[in-house]
TORVEXMAR-780693 format. One record per residue (C-alpha): residue number from 1; residue in three letters; x, y, z. Coordinates in Angstrom, 1 decimal. Example, Ala and Ser with C-alpha at 12.3 -4.5 7.8 and 13.67 -1.06 7.14 Angstrom:
> 1|ala|12.3|-4.5|7.8
> 2|ser|13.7|-1.1|7.1
***
This chain:
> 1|unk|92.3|233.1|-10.2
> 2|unk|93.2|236.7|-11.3
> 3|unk|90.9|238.1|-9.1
> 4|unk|92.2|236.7|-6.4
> 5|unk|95.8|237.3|-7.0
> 6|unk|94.9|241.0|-7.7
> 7|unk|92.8|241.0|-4.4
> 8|unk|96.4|239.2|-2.4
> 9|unk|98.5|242.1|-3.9
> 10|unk|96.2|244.4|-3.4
> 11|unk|95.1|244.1|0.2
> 12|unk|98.9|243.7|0.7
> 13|unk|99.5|247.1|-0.7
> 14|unk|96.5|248.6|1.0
> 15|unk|97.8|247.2|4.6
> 16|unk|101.6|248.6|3.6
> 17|unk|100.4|251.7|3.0
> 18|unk|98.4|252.0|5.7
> 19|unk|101.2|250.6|8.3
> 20|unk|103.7|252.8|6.4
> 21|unk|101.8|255.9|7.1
> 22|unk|101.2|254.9|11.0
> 23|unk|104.9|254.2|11.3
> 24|unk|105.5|258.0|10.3
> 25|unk|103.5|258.8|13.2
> 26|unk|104.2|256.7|16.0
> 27|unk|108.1|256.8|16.7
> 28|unk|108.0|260.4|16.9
> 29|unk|104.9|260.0|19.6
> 30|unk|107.5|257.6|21.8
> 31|unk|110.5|259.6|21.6
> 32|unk|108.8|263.3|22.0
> 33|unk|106.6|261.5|25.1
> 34|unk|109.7|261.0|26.5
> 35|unk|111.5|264.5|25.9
> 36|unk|108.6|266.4|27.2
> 37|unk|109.1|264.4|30.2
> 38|unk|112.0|264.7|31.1
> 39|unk|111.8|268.4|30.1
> 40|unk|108.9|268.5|32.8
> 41|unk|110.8|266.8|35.0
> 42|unk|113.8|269.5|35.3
> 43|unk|111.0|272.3|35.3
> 44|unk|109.6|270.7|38.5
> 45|unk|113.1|270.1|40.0
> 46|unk|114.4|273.7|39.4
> 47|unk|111.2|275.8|39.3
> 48|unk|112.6|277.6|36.4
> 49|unk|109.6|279.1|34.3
> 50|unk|111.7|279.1|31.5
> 51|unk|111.6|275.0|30.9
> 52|unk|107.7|275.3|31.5
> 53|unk|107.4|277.2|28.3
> 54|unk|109.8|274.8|26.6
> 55|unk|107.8|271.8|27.9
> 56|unk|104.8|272.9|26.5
> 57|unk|105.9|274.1|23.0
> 58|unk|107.1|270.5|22.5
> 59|unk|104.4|269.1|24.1
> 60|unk|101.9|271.1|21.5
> 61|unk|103.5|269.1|18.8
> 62|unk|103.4|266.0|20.6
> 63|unk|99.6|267.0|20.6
> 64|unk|99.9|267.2|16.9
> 65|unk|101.0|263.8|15.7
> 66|unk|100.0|261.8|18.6
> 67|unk|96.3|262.4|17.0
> 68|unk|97.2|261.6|13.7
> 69|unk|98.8|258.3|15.0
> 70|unk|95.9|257.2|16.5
> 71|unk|93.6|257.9|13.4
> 72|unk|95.9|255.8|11.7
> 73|unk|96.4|253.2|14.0
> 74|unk|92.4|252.4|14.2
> 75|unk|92.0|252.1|10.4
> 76|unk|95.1|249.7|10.6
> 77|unk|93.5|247.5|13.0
> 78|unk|90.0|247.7|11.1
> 79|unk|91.6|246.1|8.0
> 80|unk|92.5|242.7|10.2
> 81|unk|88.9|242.4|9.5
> 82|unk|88.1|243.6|6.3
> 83|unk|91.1|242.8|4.1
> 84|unk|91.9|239.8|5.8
> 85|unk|88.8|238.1|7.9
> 86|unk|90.4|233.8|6.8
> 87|unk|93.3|235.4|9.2
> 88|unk|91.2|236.4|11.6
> 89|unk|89.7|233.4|12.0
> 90|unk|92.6|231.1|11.9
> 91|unk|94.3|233.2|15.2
> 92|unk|91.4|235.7|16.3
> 93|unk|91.9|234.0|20.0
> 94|unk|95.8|234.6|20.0
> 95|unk|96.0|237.4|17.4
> 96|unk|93.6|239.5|19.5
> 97|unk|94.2|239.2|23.0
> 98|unk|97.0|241.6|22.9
> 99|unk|94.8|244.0|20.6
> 100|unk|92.5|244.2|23.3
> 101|unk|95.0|244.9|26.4
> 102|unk|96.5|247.2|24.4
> 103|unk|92.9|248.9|23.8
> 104|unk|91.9|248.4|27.1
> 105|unk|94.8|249.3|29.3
> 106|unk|97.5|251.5|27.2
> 107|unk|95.2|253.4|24.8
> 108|unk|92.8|254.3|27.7
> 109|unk|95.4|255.3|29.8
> 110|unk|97.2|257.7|27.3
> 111|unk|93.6|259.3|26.5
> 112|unk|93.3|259.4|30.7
> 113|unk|96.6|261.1|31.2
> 114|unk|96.8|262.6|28.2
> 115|unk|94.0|265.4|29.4
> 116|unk|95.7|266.0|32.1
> 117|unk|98.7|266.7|30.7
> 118|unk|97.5|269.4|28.6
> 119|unk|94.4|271.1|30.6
> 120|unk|95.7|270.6|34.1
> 121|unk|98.4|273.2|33.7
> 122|unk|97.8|274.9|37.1
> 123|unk|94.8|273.2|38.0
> 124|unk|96.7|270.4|39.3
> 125|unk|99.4|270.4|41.8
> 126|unk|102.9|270.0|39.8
> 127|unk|103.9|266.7|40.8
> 128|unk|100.7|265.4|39.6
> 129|unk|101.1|267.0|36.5
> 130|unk|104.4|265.7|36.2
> 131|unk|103.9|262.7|37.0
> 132|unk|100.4|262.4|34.3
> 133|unk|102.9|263.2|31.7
> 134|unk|105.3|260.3|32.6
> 135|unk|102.0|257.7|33.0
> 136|unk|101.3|259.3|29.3
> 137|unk|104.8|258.5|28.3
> 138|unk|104.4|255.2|29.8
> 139|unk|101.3|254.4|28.2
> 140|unk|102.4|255.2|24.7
> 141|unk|105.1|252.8|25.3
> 142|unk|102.6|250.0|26.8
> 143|unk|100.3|250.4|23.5
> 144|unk|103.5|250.0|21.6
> 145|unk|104.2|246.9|23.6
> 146|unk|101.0|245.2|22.9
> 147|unk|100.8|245.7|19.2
> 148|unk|104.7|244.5|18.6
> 149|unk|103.4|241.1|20.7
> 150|unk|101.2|240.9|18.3
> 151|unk|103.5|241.7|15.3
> 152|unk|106.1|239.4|17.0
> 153|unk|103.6|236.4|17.1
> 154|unk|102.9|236.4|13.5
> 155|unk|107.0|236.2|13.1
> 156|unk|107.2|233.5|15.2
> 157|unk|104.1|231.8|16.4
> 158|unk|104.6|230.3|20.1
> 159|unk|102.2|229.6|23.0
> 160|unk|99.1|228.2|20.5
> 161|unk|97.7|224.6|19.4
> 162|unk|95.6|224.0|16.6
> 163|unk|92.0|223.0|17.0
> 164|unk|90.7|220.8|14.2
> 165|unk|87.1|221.0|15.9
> 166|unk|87.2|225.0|15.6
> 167|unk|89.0|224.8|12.4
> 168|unk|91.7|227.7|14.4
> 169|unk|94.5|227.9|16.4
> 170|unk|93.9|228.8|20.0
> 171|unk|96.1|230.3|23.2
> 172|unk|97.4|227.6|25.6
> 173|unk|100.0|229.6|27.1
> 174|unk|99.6|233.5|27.5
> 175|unk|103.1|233.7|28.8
> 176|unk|104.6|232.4|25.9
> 177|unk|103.3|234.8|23.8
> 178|unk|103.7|237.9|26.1
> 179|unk|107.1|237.1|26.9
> 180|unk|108.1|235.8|23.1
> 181|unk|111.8|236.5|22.6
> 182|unk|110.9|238.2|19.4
> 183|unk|108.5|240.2|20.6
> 184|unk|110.8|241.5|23.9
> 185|unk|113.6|242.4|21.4
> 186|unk|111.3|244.1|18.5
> 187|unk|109.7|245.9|21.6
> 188|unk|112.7|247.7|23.0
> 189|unk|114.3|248.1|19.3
> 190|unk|111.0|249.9|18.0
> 191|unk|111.2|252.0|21.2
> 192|unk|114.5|253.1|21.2
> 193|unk|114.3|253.9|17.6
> 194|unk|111.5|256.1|18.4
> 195|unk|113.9|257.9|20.8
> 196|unk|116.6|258.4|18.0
> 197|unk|113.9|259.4|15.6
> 198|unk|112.2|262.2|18.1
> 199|unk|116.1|263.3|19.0
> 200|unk|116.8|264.1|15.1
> 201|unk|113.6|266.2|15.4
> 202|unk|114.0|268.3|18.1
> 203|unk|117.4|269.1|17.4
> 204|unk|116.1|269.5|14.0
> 205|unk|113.8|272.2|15.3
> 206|unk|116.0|273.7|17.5
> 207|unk|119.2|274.4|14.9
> 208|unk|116.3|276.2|12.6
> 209|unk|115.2|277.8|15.6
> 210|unk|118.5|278.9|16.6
> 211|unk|119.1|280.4|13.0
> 212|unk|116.0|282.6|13.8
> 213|unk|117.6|284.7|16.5
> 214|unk|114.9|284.8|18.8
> 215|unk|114.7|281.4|21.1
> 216|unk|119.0|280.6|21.7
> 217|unk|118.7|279.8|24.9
> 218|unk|115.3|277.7|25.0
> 219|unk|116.7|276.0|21.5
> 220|unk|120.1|275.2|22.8
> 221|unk|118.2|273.9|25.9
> 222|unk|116.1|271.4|23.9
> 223|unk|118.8|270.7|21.5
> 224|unk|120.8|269.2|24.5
> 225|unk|117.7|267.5|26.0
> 226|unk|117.6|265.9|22.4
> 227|unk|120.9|264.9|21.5
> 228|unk|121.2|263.2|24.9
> 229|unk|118.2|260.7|24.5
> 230|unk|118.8|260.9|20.7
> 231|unk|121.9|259.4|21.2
> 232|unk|121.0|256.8|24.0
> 233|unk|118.3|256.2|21.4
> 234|unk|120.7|255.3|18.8
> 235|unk|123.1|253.4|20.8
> 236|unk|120.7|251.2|21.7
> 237|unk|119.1|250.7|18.8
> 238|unk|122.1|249.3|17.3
> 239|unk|122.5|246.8|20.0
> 240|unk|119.1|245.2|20.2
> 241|unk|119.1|245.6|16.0
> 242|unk|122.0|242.9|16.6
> 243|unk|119.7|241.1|18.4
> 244|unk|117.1|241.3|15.9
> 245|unk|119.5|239.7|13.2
> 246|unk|120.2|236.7|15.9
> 247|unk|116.6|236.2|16.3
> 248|unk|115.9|236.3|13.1
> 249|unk|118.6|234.0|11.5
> 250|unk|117.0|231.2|14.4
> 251|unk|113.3|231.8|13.5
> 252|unk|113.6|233.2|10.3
> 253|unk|116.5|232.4|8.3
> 254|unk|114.6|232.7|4.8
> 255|unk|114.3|236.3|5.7
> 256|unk|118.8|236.5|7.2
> 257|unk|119.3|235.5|3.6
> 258|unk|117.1|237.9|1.9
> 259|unk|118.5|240.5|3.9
> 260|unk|122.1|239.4|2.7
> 261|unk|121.1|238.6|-0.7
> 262|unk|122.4|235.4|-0.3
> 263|unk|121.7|232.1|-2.2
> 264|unk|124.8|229.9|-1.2
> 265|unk|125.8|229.8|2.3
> 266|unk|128.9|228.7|3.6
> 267|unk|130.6|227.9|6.7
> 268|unk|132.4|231.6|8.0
> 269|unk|130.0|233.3|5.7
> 270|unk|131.0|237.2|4.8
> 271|unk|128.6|240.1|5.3
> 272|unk|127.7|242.5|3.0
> 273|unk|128.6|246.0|3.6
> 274|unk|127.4|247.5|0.5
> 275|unk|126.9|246.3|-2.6
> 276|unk|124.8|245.9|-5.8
> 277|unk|122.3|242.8|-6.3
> 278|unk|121.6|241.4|-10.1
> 279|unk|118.3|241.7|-10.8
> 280|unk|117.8|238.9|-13.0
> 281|unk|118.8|236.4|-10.6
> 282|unk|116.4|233.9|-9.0
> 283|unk|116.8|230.8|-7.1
> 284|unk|119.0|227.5|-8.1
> 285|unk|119.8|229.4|-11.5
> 286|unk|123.8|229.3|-10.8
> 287|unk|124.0|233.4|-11.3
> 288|unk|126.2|235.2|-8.6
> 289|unk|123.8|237.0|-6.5
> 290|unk|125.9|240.5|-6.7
> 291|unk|127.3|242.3|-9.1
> 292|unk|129.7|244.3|-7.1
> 293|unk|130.2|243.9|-3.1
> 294|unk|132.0|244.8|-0.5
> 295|unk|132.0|242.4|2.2
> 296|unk|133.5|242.0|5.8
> 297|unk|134.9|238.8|6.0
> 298|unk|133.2|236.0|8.0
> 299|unk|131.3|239.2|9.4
> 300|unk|127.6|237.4|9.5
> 301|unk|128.6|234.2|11.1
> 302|unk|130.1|236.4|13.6
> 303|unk|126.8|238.4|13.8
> 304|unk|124.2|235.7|14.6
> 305|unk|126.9|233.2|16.6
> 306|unk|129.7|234.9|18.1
> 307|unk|132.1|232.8|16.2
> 308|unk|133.4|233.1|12.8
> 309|unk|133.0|229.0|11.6
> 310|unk|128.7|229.1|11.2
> 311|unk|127.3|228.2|8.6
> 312|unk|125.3|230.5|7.5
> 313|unk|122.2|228.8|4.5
> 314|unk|121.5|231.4|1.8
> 315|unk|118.0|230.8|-0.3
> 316|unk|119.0|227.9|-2.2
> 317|unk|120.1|226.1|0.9
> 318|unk|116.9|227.1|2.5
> 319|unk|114.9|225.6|-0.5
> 320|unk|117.5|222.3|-0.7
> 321|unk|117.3|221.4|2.9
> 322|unk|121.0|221.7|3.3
> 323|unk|123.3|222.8|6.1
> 324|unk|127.2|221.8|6.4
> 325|unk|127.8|220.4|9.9
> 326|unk|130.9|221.2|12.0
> 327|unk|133.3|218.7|10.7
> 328|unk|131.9|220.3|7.0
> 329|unk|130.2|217.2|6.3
> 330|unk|127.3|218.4|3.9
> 331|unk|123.8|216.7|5.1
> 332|unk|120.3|217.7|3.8
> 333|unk|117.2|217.8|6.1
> 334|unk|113.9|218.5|5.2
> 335|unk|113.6|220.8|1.4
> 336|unk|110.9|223.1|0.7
> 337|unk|109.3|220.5|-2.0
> 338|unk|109.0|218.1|1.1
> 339|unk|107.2|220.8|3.5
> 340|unk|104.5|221.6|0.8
> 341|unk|104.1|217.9|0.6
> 342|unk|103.7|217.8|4.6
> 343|unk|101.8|220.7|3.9
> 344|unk|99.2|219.3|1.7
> 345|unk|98.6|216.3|4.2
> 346|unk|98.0|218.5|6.6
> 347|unk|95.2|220.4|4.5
> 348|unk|93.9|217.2|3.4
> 349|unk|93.8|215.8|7.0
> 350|unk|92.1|219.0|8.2
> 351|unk|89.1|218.1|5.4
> 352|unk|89.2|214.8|6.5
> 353|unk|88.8|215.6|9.9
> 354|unk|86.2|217.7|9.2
> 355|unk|84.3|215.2|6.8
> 356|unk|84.7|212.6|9.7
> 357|unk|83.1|215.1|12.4
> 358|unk|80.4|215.4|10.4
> 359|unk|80.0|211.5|9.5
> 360|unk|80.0|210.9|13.3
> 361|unk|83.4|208.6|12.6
> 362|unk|85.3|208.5|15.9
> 363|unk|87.8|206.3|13.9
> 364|unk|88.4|208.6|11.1
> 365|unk|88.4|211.5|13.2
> 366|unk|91.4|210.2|15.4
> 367|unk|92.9|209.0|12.2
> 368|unk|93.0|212.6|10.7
> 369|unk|93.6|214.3|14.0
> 370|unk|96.8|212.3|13.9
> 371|unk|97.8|213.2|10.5
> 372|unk|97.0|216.8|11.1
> 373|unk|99.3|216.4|14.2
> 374|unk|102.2|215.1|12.2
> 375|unk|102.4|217.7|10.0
> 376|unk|101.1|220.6|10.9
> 377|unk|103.9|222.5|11.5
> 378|unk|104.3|222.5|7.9
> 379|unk|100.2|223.5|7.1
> 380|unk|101.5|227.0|5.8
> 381|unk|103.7|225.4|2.8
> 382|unk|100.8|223.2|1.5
> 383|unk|98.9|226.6|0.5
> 384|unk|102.5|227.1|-1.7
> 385|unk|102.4|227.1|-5.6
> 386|unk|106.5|226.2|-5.7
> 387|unk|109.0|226.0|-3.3
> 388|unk|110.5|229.5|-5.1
> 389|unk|107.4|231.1|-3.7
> 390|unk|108.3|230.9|-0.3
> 391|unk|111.4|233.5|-1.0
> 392|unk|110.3|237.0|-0.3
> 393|unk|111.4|240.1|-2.2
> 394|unk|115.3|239.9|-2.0
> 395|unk|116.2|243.4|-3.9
> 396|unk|113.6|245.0|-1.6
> 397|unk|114.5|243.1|1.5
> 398|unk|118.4|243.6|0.9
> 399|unk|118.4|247.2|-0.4
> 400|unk|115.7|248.8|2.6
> 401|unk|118.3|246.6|4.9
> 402|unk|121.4|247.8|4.3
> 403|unk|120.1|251.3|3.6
> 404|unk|118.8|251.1|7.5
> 405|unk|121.9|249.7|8.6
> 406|unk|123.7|253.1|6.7
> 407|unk|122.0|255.7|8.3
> 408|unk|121.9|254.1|11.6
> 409|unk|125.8|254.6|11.2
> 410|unk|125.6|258.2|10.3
> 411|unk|123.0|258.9|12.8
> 412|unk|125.7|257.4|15.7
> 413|unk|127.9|260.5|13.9
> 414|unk|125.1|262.7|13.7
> 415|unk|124.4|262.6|17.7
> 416|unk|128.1|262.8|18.4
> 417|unk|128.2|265.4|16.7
> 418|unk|125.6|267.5|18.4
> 419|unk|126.9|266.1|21.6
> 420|unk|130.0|268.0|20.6
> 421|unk|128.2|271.2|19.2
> 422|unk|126.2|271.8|22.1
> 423|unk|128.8|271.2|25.2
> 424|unk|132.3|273.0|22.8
> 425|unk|133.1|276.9|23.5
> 426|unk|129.6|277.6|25.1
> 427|unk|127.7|276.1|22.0
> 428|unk|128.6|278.9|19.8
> 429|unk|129.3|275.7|16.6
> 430|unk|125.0|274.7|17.3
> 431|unk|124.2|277.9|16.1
> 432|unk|126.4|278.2|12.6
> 433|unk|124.2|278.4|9.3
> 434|unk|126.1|275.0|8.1
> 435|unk|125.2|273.2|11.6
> 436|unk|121.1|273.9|11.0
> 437|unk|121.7|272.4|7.6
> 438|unk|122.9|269.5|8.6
> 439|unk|120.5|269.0|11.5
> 440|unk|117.2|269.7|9.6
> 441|unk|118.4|267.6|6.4
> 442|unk|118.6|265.0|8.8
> 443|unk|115.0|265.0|9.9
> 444|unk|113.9|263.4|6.6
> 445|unk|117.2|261.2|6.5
> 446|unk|115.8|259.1|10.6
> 447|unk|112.5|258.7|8.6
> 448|unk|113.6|257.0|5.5
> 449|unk|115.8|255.1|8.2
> 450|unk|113.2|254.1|10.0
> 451|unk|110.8|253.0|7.7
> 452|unk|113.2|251.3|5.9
> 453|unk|113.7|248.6|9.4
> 454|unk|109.7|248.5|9.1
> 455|unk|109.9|247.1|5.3
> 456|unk|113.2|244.8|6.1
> 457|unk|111.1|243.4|9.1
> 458|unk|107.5|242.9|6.9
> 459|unk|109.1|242.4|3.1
> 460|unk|111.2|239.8|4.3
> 461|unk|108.5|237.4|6.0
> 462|unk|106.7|237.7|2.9
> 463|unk|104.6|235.5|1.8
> 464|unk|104.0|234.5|5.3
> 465|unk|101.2|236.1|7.3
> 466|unk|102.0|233.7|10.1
> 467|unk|105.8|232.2|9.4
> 468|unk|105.1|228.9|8.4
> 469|unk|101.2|228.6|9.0
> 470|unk|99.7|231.0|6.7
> 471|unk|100.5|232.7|3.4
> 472|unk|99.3|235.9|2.1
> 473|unk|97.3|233.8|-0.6
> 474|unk|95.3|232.0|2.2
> 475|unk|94.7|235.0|4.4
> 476|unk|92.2|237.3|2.6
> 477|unk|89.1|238.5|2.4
> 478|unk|86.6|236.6|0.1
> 479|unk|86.2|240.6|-1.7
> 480|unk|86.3|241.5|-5.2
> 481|unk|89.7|243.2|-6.1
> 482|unk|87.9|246.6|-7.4
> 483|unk|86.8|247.0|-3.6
> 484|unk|90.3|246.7|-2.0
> 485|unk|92.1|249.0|-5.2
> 486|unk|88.7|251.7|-4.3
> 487|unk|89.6|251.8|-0.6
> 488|unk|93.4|251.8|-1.4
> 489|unk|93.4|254.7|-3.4
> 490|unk|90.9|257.0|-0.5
> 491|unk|93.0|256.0|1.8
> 492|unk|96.0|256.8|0.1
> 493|unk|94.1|260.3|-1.0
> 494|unk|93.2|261.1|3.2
> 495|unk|96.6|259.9|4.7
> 496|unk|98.4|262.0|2.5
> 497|unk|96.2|264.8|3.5
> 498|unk|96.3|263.8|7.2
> 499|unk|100.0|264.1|6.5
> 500|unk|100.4|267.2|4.7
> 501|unk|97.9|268.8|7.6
> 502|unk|100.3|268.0|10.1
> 503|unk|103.5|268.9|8.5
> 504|unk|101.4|272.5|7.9
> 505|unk|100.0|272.7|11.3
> 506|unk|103.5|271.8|13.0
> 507|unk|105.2|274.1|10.8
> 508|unk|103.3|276.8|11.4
> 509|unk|103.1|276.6|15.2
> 510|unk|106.8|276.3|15.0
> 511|unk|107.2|279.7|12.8
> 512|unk|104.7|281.5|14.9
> 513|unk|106.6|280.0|18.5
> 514|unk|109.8|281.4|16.6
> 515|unk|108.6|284.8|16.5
> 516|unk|108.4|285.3|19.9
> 517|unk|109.6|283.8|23.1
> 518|unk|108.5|280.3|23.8
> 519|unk|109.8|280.4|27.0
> 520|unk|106.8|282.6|28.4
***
């Protein structure tokens, strides 16, 4: 038994780091995709060879981390079958269908266009060109697409049925899981981060750039191109992030409450602007949840209804079965005890069903299919200890939430600020020593931003691999745990090498480009 929880916690940490590391990578590959397009784009409109250099000094570090992402991004996909083959098996028919249009179609098509758009510079006409590096832009978006479907599926499962005679879950409708509301929402807020995120970059790049002396008019060019889409980045960010929370507090409220740090909902609940959790608090113990907070009042019914009266459940509702109805009536539904009970009969039914099929009892089988039927949407829960294990991380899940939520606000100031910079008295305020400050302390601030969303949006399903199907605990490997710490710790060893070789490579390029005219 302590094998195998060191192998769970493990294999979690080995898959975290290895999706942590990829995230680093891959919303700078959307958002600089898009600048160099659109950077191309007014090249081919004016003829000016001055945005031609520009497009292809942020194109070179496009280059740069869109191969790092995709070294990344294959070992990450590897470990679905190393790390976790029981999970797999249980959805490999739903779980990898979008894998493989997203190997098939997107990847192929960035490596296609990708080619082209950095060897066909005057072999091709320029409209071609041009339009190779918006089909590259498009494809990065398209991979990004599939693999959040994916994602989005194991948040909220939709468009399956179980199969007791395969033992898995199979696809009955593609469309449903395509077009799962979760997945369109995570989708457009991943990309439009990715736009903030490469915005804060190259206006990063350009202020230290401008600081240089040598590139003021390329830099102030880019820095414009950047702030623009950084800011429509940002802007939209924030309004499908609203979605996200609406989405989630329907399909996910375990993970709304974590989020919140909140135990004991209430009709016209308030949300937490900032505050501090106690530690030593844990479910159904009768300890406030925060030791200091300021809240907004009736803020998070507001947030995930549009009216200030929802009731909002914190974790102990969650766990009691309890909601308060309109007229406040206090009812209780199904608890958490009474799904792992559901759950168990499911499990059992399955083995049943199973012992049946092999028995040849057409009786029995029918009999356990039934059972199975009944209560499968509770099959996750029987694989649960205690009803407290079904409550992810709160201090991670509300701290890495709130510290998002924080710098998305000062990143809406951030671009407004640029915004200002660059278009006030001829943009003489981008190029002040205090300005470049600002703007390349910044760069490290989108990334801790944007990671944090990535652990609010995987902490807080925890411990569900699948919400409600399968837990971490049922989901692994059948490896020893020495294997899994081995392979953590190499690949902890060459993605922070992978990272420090880009962050050297890119810096460099950028001190030699600043030494001379990139323009040319």
């Amino acid at each position: 038994m302590t094998d195998l929880i060191q192998t769970v916690d493990w294999s979690r940490a080995q898959f975290a780091l290895t999706a942590m590391y990829h995230w680093l990578f891959v919303p700078l590959t959307i958002g600089l995709a898009l600048i160099v397009a659109i950077m191309e784009t007014i090249y081919v409109r004016t003829s000016d060879p001055r945005w031609k250099g520009i497009t292809k000094f942020w194109m070179t570090l496009f280059g740069i981390n869109f191969a790092c992402g995709v070294a990344t991004g294959i070992i990450l996909e590897f470990e679905f079958g190393t790390n976790w083959s029981n999970y797999s098996w249980f959805v490999g028919d739903i779980f990898g269908a979008p894998l493989a249009i997203e190997g098939l179609l997107a990847f192929f098509m960035e490596a296609t266009f990708v080619a082209v758009m950095f060897f066909g510079w005057n072999k091709v006409s320029r409209r071609f060109h041009l339009a190779s590096t918006w089909l590259t832009a498009l494809g990065v978006c398209l991979s990004a697409l599939w693999i959040l479907v994916a994602n989005a599926w194991m948040q909220n499962p939709v468009g399956m049925r179980f199969d007791p005679a395969k033992m898995r879950n199979v696809m009955d409708n593609f469309m449903e899981v395509a077009f799962n509301a979760v997945a369109v929402n995570k989708f457009f807020h991943a990309v439009f981060s990715g736009w903030c995120l490469a915005g804060v970059f190259v206006v990063g790049v350009s202020a230290w750039l401008m600081i240089k002396g040598r590139n003021n008019d390329a830099a102030r060019r880019s820095m414009t191109v950047g702030a623009w889409v950084g800011l429509a980045g940002i802007v939209m960010t924030l309004c499908t992030g609203h979605g996200s929370a609406q989405q989630v507090s329907r399909v996910q409220p375990m993970k709304l409450a974590a989020m919140e740090g909140l135990y004991e909902g209430s009709r016209g609940q308030d949300l937490v602007a900032a505050g501090i959790l106690d530690p030593a608090k844990k479910p159904g113990d009768g300890r406030q949840a925060m030791l200091f907070s300021i809240d907004i009042p009736k803020g998070l019914s507001l947030l995930i209804d549009g009216t200030t009266d929802r009731f909002v459940p914190g974790i102990d509702d969650l766990i009691a079965g309890r909601t308060i109805e309109a007229d406040g009536d206090t009812v209780y539904s199904t608890s958490y005890a009474d799904r792992i009970a559901s759950g168990k009969l499911a499990i059992a039914a399955l083995r049943d069903y199973e012992r049946a099929r092999k028995d040849a009892d057409p009786k029995a089988m029918a009999e356990a299919e039934a059972t199975l039927k009944a209560n499968f949407e509770n099959f996750g829960y029987g694989y649960l200890p205690s009803p407290e294990d079904a409550v992810p991380p709160v201090g991670l899940t509300f701290y890495s939430f709130h510290i998002m939520v924080a710098l998305g606000g000062y990143l809406l100031a951030f671009f407004a600020l640029v915004i200002f910079a660059c278009h006030c008295r001829g943009g003489r305020m981008a190029s002040k020593t205090w300005f470049a400050v600002v703007a390349i302390a910044s760069i490290p601030l989108v990334w801790i931003c944007s990671q944090a969303g990535w652990v609010t949006a995987e902490v807080g399903r925890q411990p569900w691999t699948i919400q409600n199907l399968l837990p971490v605990n049922a989901a692994i490997s059948d490896i020893p745990a020495s294997s899994v710490q081995l392979t953590f710790w190499i690949f902890a060893a060459l993605f922070t090498l992978m990272l420090a070789a880009e962050a050297c490579i890119m810096l460099r390029y950028i001190s030699h480009a600043s030494k001379g005219d990139i323009t040319r």
